[in-house]
TORKOL-4160 file (C-alpha; in steps of 0.2 Angstrom, whole numbers, padded with zeros to 4 digits, m for minus):
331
<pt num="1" X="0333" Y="1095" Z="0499"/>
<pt num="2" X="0346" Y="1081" Z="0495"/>
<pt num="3" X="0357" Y="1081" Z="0512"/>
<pt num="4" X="0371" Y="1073" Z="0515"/>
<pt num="5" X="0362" Y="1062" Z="0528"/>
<pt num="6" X="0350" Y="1056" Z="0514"/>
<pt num="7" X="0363" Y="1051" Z="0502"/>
<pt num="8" X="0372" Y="1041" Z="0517"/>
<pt num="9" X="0352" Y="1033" Z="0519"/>
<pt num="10" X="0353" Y="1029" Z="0504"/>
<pt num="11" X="0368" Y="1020" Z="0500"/>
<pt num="12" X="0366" Y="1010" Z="0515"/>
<pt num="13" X="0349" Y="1004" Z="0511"/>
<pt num="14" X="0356" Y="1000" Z="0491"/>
<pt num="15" X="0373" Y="0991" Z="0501"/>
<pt num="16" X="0360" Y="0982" Z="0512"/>
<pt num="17" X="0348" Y="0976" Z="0497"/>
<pt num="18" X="0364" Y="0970" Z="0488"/>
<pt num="19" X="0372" Y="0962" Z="0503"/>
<pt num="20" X="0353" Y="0953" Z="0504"/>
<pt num="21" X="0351" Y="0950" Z="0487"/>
<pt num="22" X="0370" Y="0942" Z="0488"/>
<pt num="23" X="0365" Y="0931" Z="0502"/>
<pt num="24" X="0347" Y="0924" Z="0494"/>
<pt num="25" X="0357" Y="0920" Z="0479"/>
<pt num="26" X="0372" Y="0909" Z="0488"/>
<pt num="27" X="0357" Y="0902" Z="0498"/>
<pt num="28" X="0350" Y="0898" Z="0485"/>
<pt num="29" X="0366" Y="0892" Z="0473"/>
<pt num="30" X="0369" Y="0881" Z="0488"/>
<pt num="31" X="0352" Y="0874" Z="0490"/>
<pt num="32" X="0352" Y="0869" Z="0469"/>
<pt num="33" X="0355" Y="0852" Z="0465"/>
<pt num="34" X="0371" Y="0846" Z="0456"/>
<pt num="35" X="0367" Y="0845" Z="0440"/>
<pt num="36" X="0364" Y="0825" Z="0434"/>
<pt num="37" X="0363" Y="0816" Z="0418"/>
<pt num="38" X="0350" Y="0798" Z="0416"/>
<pt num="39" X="0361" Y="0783" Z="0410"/>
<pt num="40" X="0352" Y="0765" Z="0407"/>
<pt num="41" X="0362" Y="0752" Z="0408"/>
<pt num="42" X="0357" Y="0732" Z="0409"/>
<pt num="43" X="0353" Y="0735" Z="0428"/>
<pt num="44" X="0341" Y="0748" Z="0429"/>
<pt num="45" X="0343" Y="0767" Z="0425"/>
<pt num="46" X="0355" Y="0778" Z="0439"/>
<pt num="47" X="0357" Y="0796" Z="0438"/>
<pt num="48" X="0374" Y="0801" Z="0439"/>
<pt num="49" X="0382" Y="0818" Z="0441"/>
<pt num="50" X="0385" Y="0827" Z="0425"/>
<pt num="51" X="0402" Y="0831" Z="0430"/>
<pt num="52" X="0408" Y="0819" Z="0444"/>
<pt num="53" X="0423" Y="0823" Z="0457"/>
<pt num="54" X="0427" Y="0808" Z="0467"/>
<pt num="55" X="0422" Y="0791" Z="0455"/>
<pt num="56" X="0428" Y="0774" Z="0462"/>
<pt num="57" X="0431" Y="0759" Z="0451"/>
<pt num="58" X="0428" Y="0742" Z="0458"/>
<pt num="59" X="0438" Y="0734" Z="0446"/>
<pt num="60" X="0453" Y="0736" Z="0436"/>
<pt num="61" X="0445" Y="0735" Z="0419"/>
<pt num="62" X="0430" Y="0746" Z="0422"/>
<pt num="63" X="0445" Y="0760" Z="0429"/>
<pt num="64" X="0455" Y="0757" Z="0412"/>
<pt num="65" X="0438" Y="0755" Z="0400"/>
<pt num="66" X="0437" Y="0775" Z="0409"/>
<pt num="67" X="0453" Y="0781" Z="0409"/>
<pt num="68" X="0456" Y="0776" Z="0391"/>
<pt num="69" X="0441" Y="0787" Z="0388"/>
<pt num="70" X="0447" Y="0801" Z="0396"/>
<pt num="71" X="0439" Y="0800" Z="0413"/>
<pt num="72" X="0449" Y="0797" Z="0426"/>
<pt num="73" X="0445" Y="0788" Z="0442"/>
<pt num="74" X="0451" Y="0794" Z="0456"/>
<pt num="75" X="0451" Y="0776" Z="0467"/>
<pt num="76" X="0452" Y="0759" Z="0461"/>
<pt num="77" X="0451" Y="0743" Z="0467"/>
<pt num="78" X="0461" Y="0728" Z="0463"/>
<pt num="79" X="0451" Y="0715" Z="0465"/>
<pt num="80" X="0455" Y="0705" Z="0449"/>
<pt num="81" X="0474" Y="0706" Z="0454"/>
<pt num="82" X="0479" Y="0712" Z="0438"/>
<pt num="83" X="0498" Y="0718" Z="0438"/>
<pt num="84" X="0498" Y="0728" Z="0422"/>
<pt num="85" X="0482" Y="0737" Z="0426"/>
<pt num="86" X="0489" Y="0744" Z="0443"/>
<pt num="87" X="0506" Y="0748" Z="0435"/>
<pt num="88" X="0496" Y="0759" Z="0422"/>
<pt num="89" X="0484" Y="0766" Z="0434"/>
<pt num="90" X="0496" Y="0772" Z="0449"/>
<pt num="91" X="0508" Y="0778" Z="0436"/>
<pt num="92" X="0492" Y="0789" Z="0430"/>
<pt num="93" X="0490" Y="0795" Z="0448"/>
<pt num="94" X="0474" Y="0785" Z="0453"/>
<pt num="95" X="0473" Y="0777" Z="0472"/>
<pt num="96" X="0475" Y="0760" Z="0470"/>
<pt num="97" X="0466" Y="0749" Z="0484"/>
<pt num="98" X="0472" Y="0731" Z="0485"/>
<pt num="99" X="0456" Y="0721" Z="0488"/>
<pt num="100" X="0460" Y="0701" Z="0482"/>
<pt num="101" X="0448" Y="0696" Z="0491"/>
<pt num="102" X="0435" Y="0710" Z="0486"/>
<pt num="103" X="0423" Y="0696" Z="0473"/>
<pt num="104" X="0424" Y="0682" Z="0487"/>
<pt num="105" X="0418" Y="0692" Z="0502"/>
<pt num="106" X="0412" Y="0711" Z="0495"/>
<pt num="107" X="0411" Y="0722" Z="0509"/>
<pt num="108" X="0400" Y="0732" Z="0502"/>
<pt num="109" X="0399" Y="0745" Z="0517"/>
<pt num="110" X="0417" Y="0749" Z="0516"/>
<pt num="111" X="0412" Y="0758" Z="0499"/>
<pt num="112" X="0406" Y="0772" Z="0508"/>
<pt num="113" X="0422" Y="0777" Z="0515"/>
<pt num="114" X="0431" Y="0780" Z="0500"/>
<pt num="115" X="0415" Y="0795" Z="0497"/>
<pt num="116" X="0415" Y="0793" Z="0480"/>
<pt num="117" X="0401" Y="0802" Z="0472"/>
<pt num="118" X="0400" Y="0789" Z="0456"/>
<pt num="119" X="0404" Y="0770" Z="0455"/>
<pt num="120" X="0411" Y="0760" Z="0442"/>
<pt num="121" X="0410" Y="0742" Z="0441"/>
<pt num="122" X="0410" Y="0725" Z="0429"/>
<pt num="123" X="0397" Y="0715" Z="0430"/>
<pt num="124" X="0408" Y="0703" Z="0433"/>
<pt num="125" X="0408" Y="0690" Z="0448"/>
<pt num="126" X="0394" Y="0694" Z="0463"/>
<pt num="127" X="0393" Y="0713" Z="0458"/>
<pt num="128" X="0378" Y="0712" Z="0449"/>
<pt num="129" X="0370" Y="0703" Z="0463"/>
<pt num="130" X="0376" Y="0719" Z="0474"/>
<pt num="131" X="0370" Y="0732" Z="0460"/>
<pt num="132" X="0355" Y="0737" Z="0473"/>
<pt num="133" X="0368" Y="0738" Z="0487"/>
<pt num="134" X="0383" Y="0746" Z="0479"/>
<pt num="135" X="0371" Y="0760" Z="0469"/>
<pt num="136" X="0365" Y="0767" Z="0487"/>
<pt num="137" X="0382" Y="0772" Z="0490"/>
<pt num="138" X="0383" Y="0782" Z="0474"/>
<pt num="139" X="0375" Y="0781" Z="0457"/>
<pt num="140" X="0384" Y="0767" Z="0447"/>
<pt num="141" X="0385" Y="0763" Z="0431"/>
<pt num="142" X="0388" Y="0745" Z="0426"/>
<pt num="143" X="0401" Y="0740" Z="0411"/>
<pt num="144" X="0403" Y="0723" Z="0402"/>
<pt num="145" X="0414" Y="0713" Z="0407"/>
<pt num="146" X="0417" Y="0697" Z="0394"/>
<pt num="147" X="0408" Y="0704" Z="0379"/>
<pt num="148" X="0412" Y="0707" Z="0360"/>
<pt num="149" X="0427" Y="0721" Z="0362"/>
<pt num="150" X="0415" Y="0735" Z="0352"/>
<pt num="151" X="0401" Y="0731" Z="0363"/>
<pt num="152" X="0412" Y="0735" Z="0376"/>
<pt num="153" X="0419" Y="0751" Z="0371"/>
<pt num="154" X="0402" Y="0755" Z="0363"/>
<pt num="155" X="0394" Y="0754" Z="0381"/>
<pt num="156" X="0408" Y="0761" Z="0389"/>
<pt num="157" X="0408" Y="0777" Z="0379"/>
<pt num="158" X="0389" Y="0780" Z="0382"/>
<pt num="159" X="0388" Y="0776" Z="0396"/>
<pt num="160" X="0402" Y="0788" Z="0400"/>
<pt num="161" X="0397" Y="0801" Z="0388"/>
<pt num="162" X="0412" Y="0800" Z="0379"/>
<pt num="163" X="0403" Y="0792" Z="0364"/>
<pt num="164" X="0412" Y="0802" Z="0349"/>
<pt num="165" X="0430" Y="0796" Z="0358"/>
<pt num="166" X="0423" Y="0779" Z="0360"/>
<pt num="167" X="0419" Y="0778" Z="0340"/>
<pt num="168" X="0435" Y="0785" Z="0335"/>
<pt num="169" X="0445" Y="0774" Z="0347"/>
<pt num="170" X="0435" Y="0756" Z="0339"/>
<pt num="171" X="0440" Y="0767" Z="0321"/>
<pt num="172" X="0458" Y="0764" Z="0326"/>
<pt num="173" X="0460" Y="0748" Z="0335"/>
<pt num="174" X="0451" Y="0742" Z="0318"/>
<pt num="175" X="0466" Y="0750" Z="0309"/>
<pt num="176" X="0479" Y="0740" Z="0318"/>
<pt num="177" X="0468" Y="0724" Z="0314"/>
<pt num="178" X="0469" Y="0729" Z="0298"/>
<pt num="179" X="0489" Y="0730" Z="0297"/>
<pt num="180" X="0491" Y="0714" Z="0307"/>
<pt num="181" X="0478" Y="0705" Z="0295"/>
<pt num="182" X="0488" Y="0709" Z="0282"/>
<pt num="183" X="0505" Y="0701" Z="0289"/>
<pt num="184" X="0496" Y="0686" Z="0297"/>
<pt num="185" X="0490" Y="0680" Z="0279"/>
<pt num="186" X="0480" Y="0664" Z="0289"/>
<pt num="187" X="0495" Y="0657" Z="0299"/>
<pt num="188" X="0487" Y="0646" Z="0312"/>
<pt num="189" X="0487" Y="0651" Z="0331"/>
<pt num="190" X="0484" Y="0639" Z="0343"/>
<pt num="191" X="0478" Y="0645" Z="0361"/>
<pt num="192" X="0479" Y="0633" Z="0378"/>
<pt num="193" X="0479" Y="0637" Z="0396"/>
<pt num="194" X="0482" Y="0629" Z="0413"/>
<pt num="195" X="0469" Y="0631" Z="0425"/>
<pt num="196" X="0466" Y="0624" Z="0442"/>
<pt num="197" X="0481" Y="0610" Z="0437"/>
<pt num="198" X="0469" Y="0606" Z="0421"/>
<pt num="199" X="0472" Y="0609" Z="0403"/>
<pt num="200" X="0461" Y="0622" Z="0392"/>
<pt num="201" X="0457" Y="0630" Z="0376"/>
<pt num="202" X="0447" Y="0645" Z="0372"/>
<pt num="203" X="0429" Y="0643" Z="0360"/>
<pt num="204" X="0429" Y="0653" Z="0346"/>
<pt num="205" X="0415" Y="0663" Z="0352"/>
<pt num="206" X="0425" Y="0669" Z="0367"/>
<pt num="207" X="0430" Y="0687" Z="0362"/>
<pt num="208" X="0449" Y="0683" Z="0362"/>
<pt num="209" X="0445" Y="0669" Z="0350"/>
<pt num="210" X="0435" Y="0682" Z="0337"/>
<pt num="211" X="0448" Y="0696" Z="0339"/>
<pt num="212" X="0461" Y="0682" Z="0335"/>
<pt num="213" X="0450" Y="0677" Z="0318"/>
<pt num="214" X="0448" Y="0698" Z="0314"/>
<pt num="215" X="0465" Y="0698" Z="0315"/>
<pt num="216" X="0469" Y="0685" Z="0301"/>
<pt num="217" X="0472" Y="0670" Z="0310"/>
<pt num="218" X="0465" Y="0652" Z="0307"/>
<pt num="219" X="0464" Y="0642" Z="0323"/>
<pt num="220" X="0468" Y="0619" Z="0325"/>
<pt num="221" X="0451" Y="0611" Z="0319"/>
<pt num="222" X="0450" Y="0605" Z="0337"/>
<pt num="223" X="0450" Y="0624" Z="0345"/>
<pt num="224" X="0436" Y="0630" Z="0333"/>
<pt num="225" X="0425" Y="0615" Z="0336"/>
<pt num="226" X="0427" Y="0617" Z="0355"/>
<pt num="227" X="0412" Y="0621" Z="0366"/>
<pt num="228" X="0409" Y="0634" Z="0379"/>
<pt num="229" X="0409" Y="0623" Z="0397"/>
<pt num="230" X="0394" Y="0625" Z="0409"/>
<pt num="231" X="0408" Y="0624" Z="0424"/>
<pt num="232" X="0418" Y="0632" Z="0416"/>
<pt num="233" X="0413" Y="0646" Z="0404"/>
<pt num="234" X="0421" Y="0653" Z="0392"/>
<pt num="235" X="0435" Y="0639" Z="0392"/>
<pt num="236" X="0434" Y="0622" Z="0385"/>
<pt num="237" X="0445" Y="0610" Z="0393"/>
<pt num="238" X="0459" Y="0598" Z="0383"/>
<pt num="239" X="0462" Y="0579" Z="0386"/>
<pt num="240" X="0482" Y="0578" Z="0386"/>
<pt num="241" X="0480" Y="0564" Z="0376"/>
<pt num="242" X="0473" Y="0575" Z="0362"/>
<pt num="243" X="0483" Y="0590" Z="0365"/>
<pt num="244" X="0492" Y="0584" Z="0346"/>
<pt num="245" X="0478" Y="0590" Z="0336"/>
<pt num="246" X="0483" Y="0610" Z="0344"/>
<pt num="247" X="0498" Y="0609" Z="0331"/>
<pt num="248" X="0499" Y="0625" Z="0324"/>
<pt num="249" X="0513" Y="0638" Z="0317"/>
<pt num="250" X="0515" Y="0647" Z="0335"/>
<pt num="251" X="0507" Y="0642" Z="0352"/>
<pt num="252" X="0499" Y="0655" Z="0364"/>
<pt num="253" X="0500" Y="0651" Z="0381"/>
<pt num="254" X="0491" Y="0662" Z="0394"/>
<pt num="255" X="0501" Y="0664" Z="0410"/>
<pt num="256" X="0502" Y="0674" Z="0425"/>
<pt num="257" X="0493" Y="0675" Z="0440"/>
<pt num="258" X="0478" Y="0661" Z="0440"/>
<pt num="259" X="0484" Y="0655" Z="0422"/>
<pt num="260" X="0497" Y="0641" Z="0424"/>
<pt num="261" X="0509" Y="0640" Z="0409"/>
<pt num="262" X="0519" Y="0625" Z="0417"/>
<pt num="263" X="0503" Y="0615" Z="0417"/>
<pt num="264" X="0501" Y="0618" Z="0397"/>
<pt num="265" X="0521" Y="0616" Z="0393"/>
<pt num="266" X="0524" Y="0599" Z="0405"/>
<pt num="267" X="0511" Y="0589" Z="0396"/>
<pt num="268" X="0521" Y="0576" Z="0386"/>
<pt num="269" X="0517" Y="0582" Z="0369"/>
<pt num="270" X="0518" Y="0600" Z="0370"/>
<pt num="271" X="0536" Y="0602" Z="0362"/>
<pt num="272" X="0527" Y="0596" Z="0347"/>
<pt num="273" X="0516" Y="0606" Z="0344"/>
<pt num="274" X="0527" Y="0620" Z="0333"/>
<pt num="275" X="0538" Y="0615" Z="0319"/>
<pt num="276" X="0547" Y="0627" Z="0329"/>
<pt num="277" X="0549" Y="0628" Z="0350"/>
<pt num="278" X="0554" Y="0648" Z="0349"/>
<pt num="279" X="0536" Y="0649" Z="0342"/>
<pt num="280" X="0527" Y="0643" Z="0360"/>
<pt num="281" X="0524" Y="0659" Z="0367"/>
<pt num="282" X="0520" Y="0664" Z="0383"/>
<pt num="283" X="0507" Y="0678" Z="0382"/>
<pt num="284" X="0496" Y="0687" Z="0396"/>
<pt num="285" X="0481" Y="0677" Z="0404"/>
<pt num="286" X="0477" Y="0693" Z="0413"/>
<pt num="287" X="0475" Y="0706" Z="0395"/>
<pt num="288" X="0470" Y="0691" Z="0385"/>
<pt num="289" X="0456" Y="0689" Z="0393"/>
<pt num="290" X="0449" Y="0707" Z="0395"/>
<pt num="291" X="0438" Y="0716" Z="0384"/>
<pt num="292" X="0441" Y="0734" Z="0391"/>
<pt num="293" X="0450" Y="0744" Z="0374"/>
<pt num="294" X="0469" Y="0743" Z="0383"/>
<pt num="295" X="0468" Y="0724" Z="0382"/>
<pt num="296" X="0461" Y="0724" Z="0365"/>
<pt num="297" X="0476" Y="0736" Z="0360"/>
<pt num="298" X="0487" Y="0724" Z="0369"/>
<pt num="299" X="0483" Y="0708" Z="0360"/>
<pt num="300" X="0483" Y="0717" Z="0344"/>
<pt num="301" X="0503" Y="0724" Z="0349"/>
<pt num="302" X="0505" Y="0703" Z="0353"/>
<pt num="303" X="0497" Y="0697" Z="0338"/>
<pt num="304" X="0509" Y="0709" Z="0327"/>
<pt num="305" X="0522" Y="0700" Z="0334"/>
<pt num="306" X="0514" Y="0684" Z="0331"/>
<pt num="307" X="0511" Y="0688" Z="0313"/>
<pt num="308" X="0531" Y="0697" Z="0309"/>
<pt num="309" X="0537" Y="0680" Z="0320"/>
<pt num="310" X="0546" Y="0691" Z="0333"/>
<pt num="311" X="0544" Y="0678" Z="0344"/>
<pt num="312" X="0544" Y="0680" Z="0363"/>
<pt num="313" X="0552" Y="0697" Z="0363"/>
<pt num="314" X="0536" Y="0702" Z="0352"/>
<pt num="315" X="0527" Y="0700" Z="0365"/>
<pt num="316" X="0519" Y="0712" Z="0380"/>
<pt num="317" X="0525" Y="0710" Z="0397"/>
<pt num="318" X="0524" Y="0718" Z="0414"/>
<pt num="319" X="0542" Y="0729" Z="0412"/>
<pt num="320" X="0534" Y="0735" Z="0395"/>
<pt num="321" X="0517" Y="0738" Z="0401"/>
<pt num="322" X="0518" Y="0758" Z="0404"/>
<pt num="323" X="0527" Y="0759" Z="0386"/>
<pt num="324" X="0512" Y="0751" Z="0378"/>
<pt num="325" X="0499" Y="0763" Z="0389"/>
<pt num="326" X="0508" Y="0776" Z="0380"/>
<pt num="327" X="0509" Y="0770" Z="0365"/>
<pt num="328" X="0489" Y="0766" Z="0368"/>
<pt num="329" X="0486" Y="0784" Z="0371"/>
<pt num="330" X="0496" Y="0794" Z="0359"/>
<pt num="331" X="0482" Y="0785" Z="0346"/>
């Protein structure tokens, strides 16, 4: 006979085989690994988290190269003590860590305290030296730092999987090459630099050099015969005697943090350069020289300028810098 004392037997037993069953399965859920994906990069191959919570940048152009992607970093370091890029990033809520003296001395143990589960980085400065190091804090992936600017998003985007946003965002910045090449028509551009209280150019295989060219510029005969320096990379120093043969229609001269302008514009000379002065523009040393796809969006916007001869006020500065990332991202 079916009792009332069986059925309570019975839905106790069933209540304690699901309770059971519930338990073996969260014990198990929590034992599972997180689930990983295999990215190869010039360092070795890392397996990263397929959907990471906690990623740290150790630079500011491998946190932009991700957050123009769509992945946002939730710490960065500012170690190449770039003003625009921690503008952009704190106004996009990522932690911003000051750390100018990060590429001199790397403390690489104090990594670990950030507990990022994924690290970004340039292989820029000592931190490929580090690789080994850095990557037994948390996977890392490793993005180019001074390379041709489709390499860079390219690489960027696979390495991120964000590949399809990476191609569609090489397809517009090619558009916006496209409307300045039309305006610049071969105007010349000439590019110098202060450095270290010394006088430089750019090579024309220097990626600022062959984004100037896509863009429809013609550079001094003087700029396109210079040659990369062993001591100096990818700048070519200038004799002051010489700087007459960098005539050109407009004058860029990178300023800004370790970029001297007053350097390039007190050598006896420079006021010649331009048939006219309003045309010796000071433009950013700092996105100039980066390859991450913000920068290369930010020389394009200066380059318009440059080609529609808006002068000065053509061109990008700090005060417009969180105008221009918006801008950048409504693409």
């Amino acid at each position: 006979m079916f009792t009332t004392r069986t059925a309570f037997g019975i839905v106790s037993a069933l209540l304690l085989t699901v309770a059971g069953a519930s338990a073996c399965s969260s014990s198990a859920e929590s034992d599972a690994p997180s689930a990983t994906r295999s990215v190869t990069h010039e360092l070795g191959t890392v397996e990263v988290p397929a959907s990471p919570q906690r990623i740290l940048a150790l630079d500011e152009y491998a946190g932009l190269s991700a957050l123009a992607l769509g992945v946002k970093p939730t710490v960065v370091y500012s170690t190449l003590r770039s003003d625009v890029a921690k503008s952009i990033l704190r106004e996009q809520g990522v932690e911003v860590l000051d750390k100018p003296t990060f590429f001199a001395n790397p403390a690489v143990e104090e990594i670990a305290s950030v507990e990022p589960d994924e690290i970004l980085m340039s292989n820029a400065g000592p931190l490929p030296s580090l690789f080994a190091q850095i990557n037994a804090v948390a996977p890392t992936l490793v993005l180019p730092y001074s390379a041709p600017w489709r390499d860079v998003l390219e690489q960027a985007g696979a390495q991120l999987d964000r590949g399809s946003e990476a191609t569609a965002m090489i397809g517009k910045l090619e558009s916006g090459l496209d409307d300045v090449k039309t305006a610049a028509g071969g105007q010349s551009l000439a590019i110098l630099l202060g450095y270290s209280g010394n006088l430089f150019t750019v090579p024309p295989t220097t990626p600022i050099s062959t984004l100037v060219t896509e863009a429809g510029f013609t550079r001094p005969v003087s700029e396109v015969n210079a040659t990369n320096n062993q001591d100096t990379g990818t700048i070519s120093p200038v004799s002051p005697e010489l700087l007459p043969e960098h005539a050109a229609q407009t004058v860029a001269v990178l300023s800004g943090q370790q970029y001297d302008a007053s350097v390039v514009r007190n050598t006896p000379l420079f006021d010649n350069l331009t048939p006219d002065p309003a045309h010796a523009l000071d433009v950013s040393g700092d996105l100039w020289f980066g390859s991450h796809p913000f920068a290369i969006y930010w020389i394009i916007q200066d380059l318009d300028g440059i080609a529609h001869g808006k002068g000065q006020s053509g061109i990008g500065t700090l005060d417009s810098a969180d105008a221009r990332w918006a801008a950048f991202s409504a693409l």
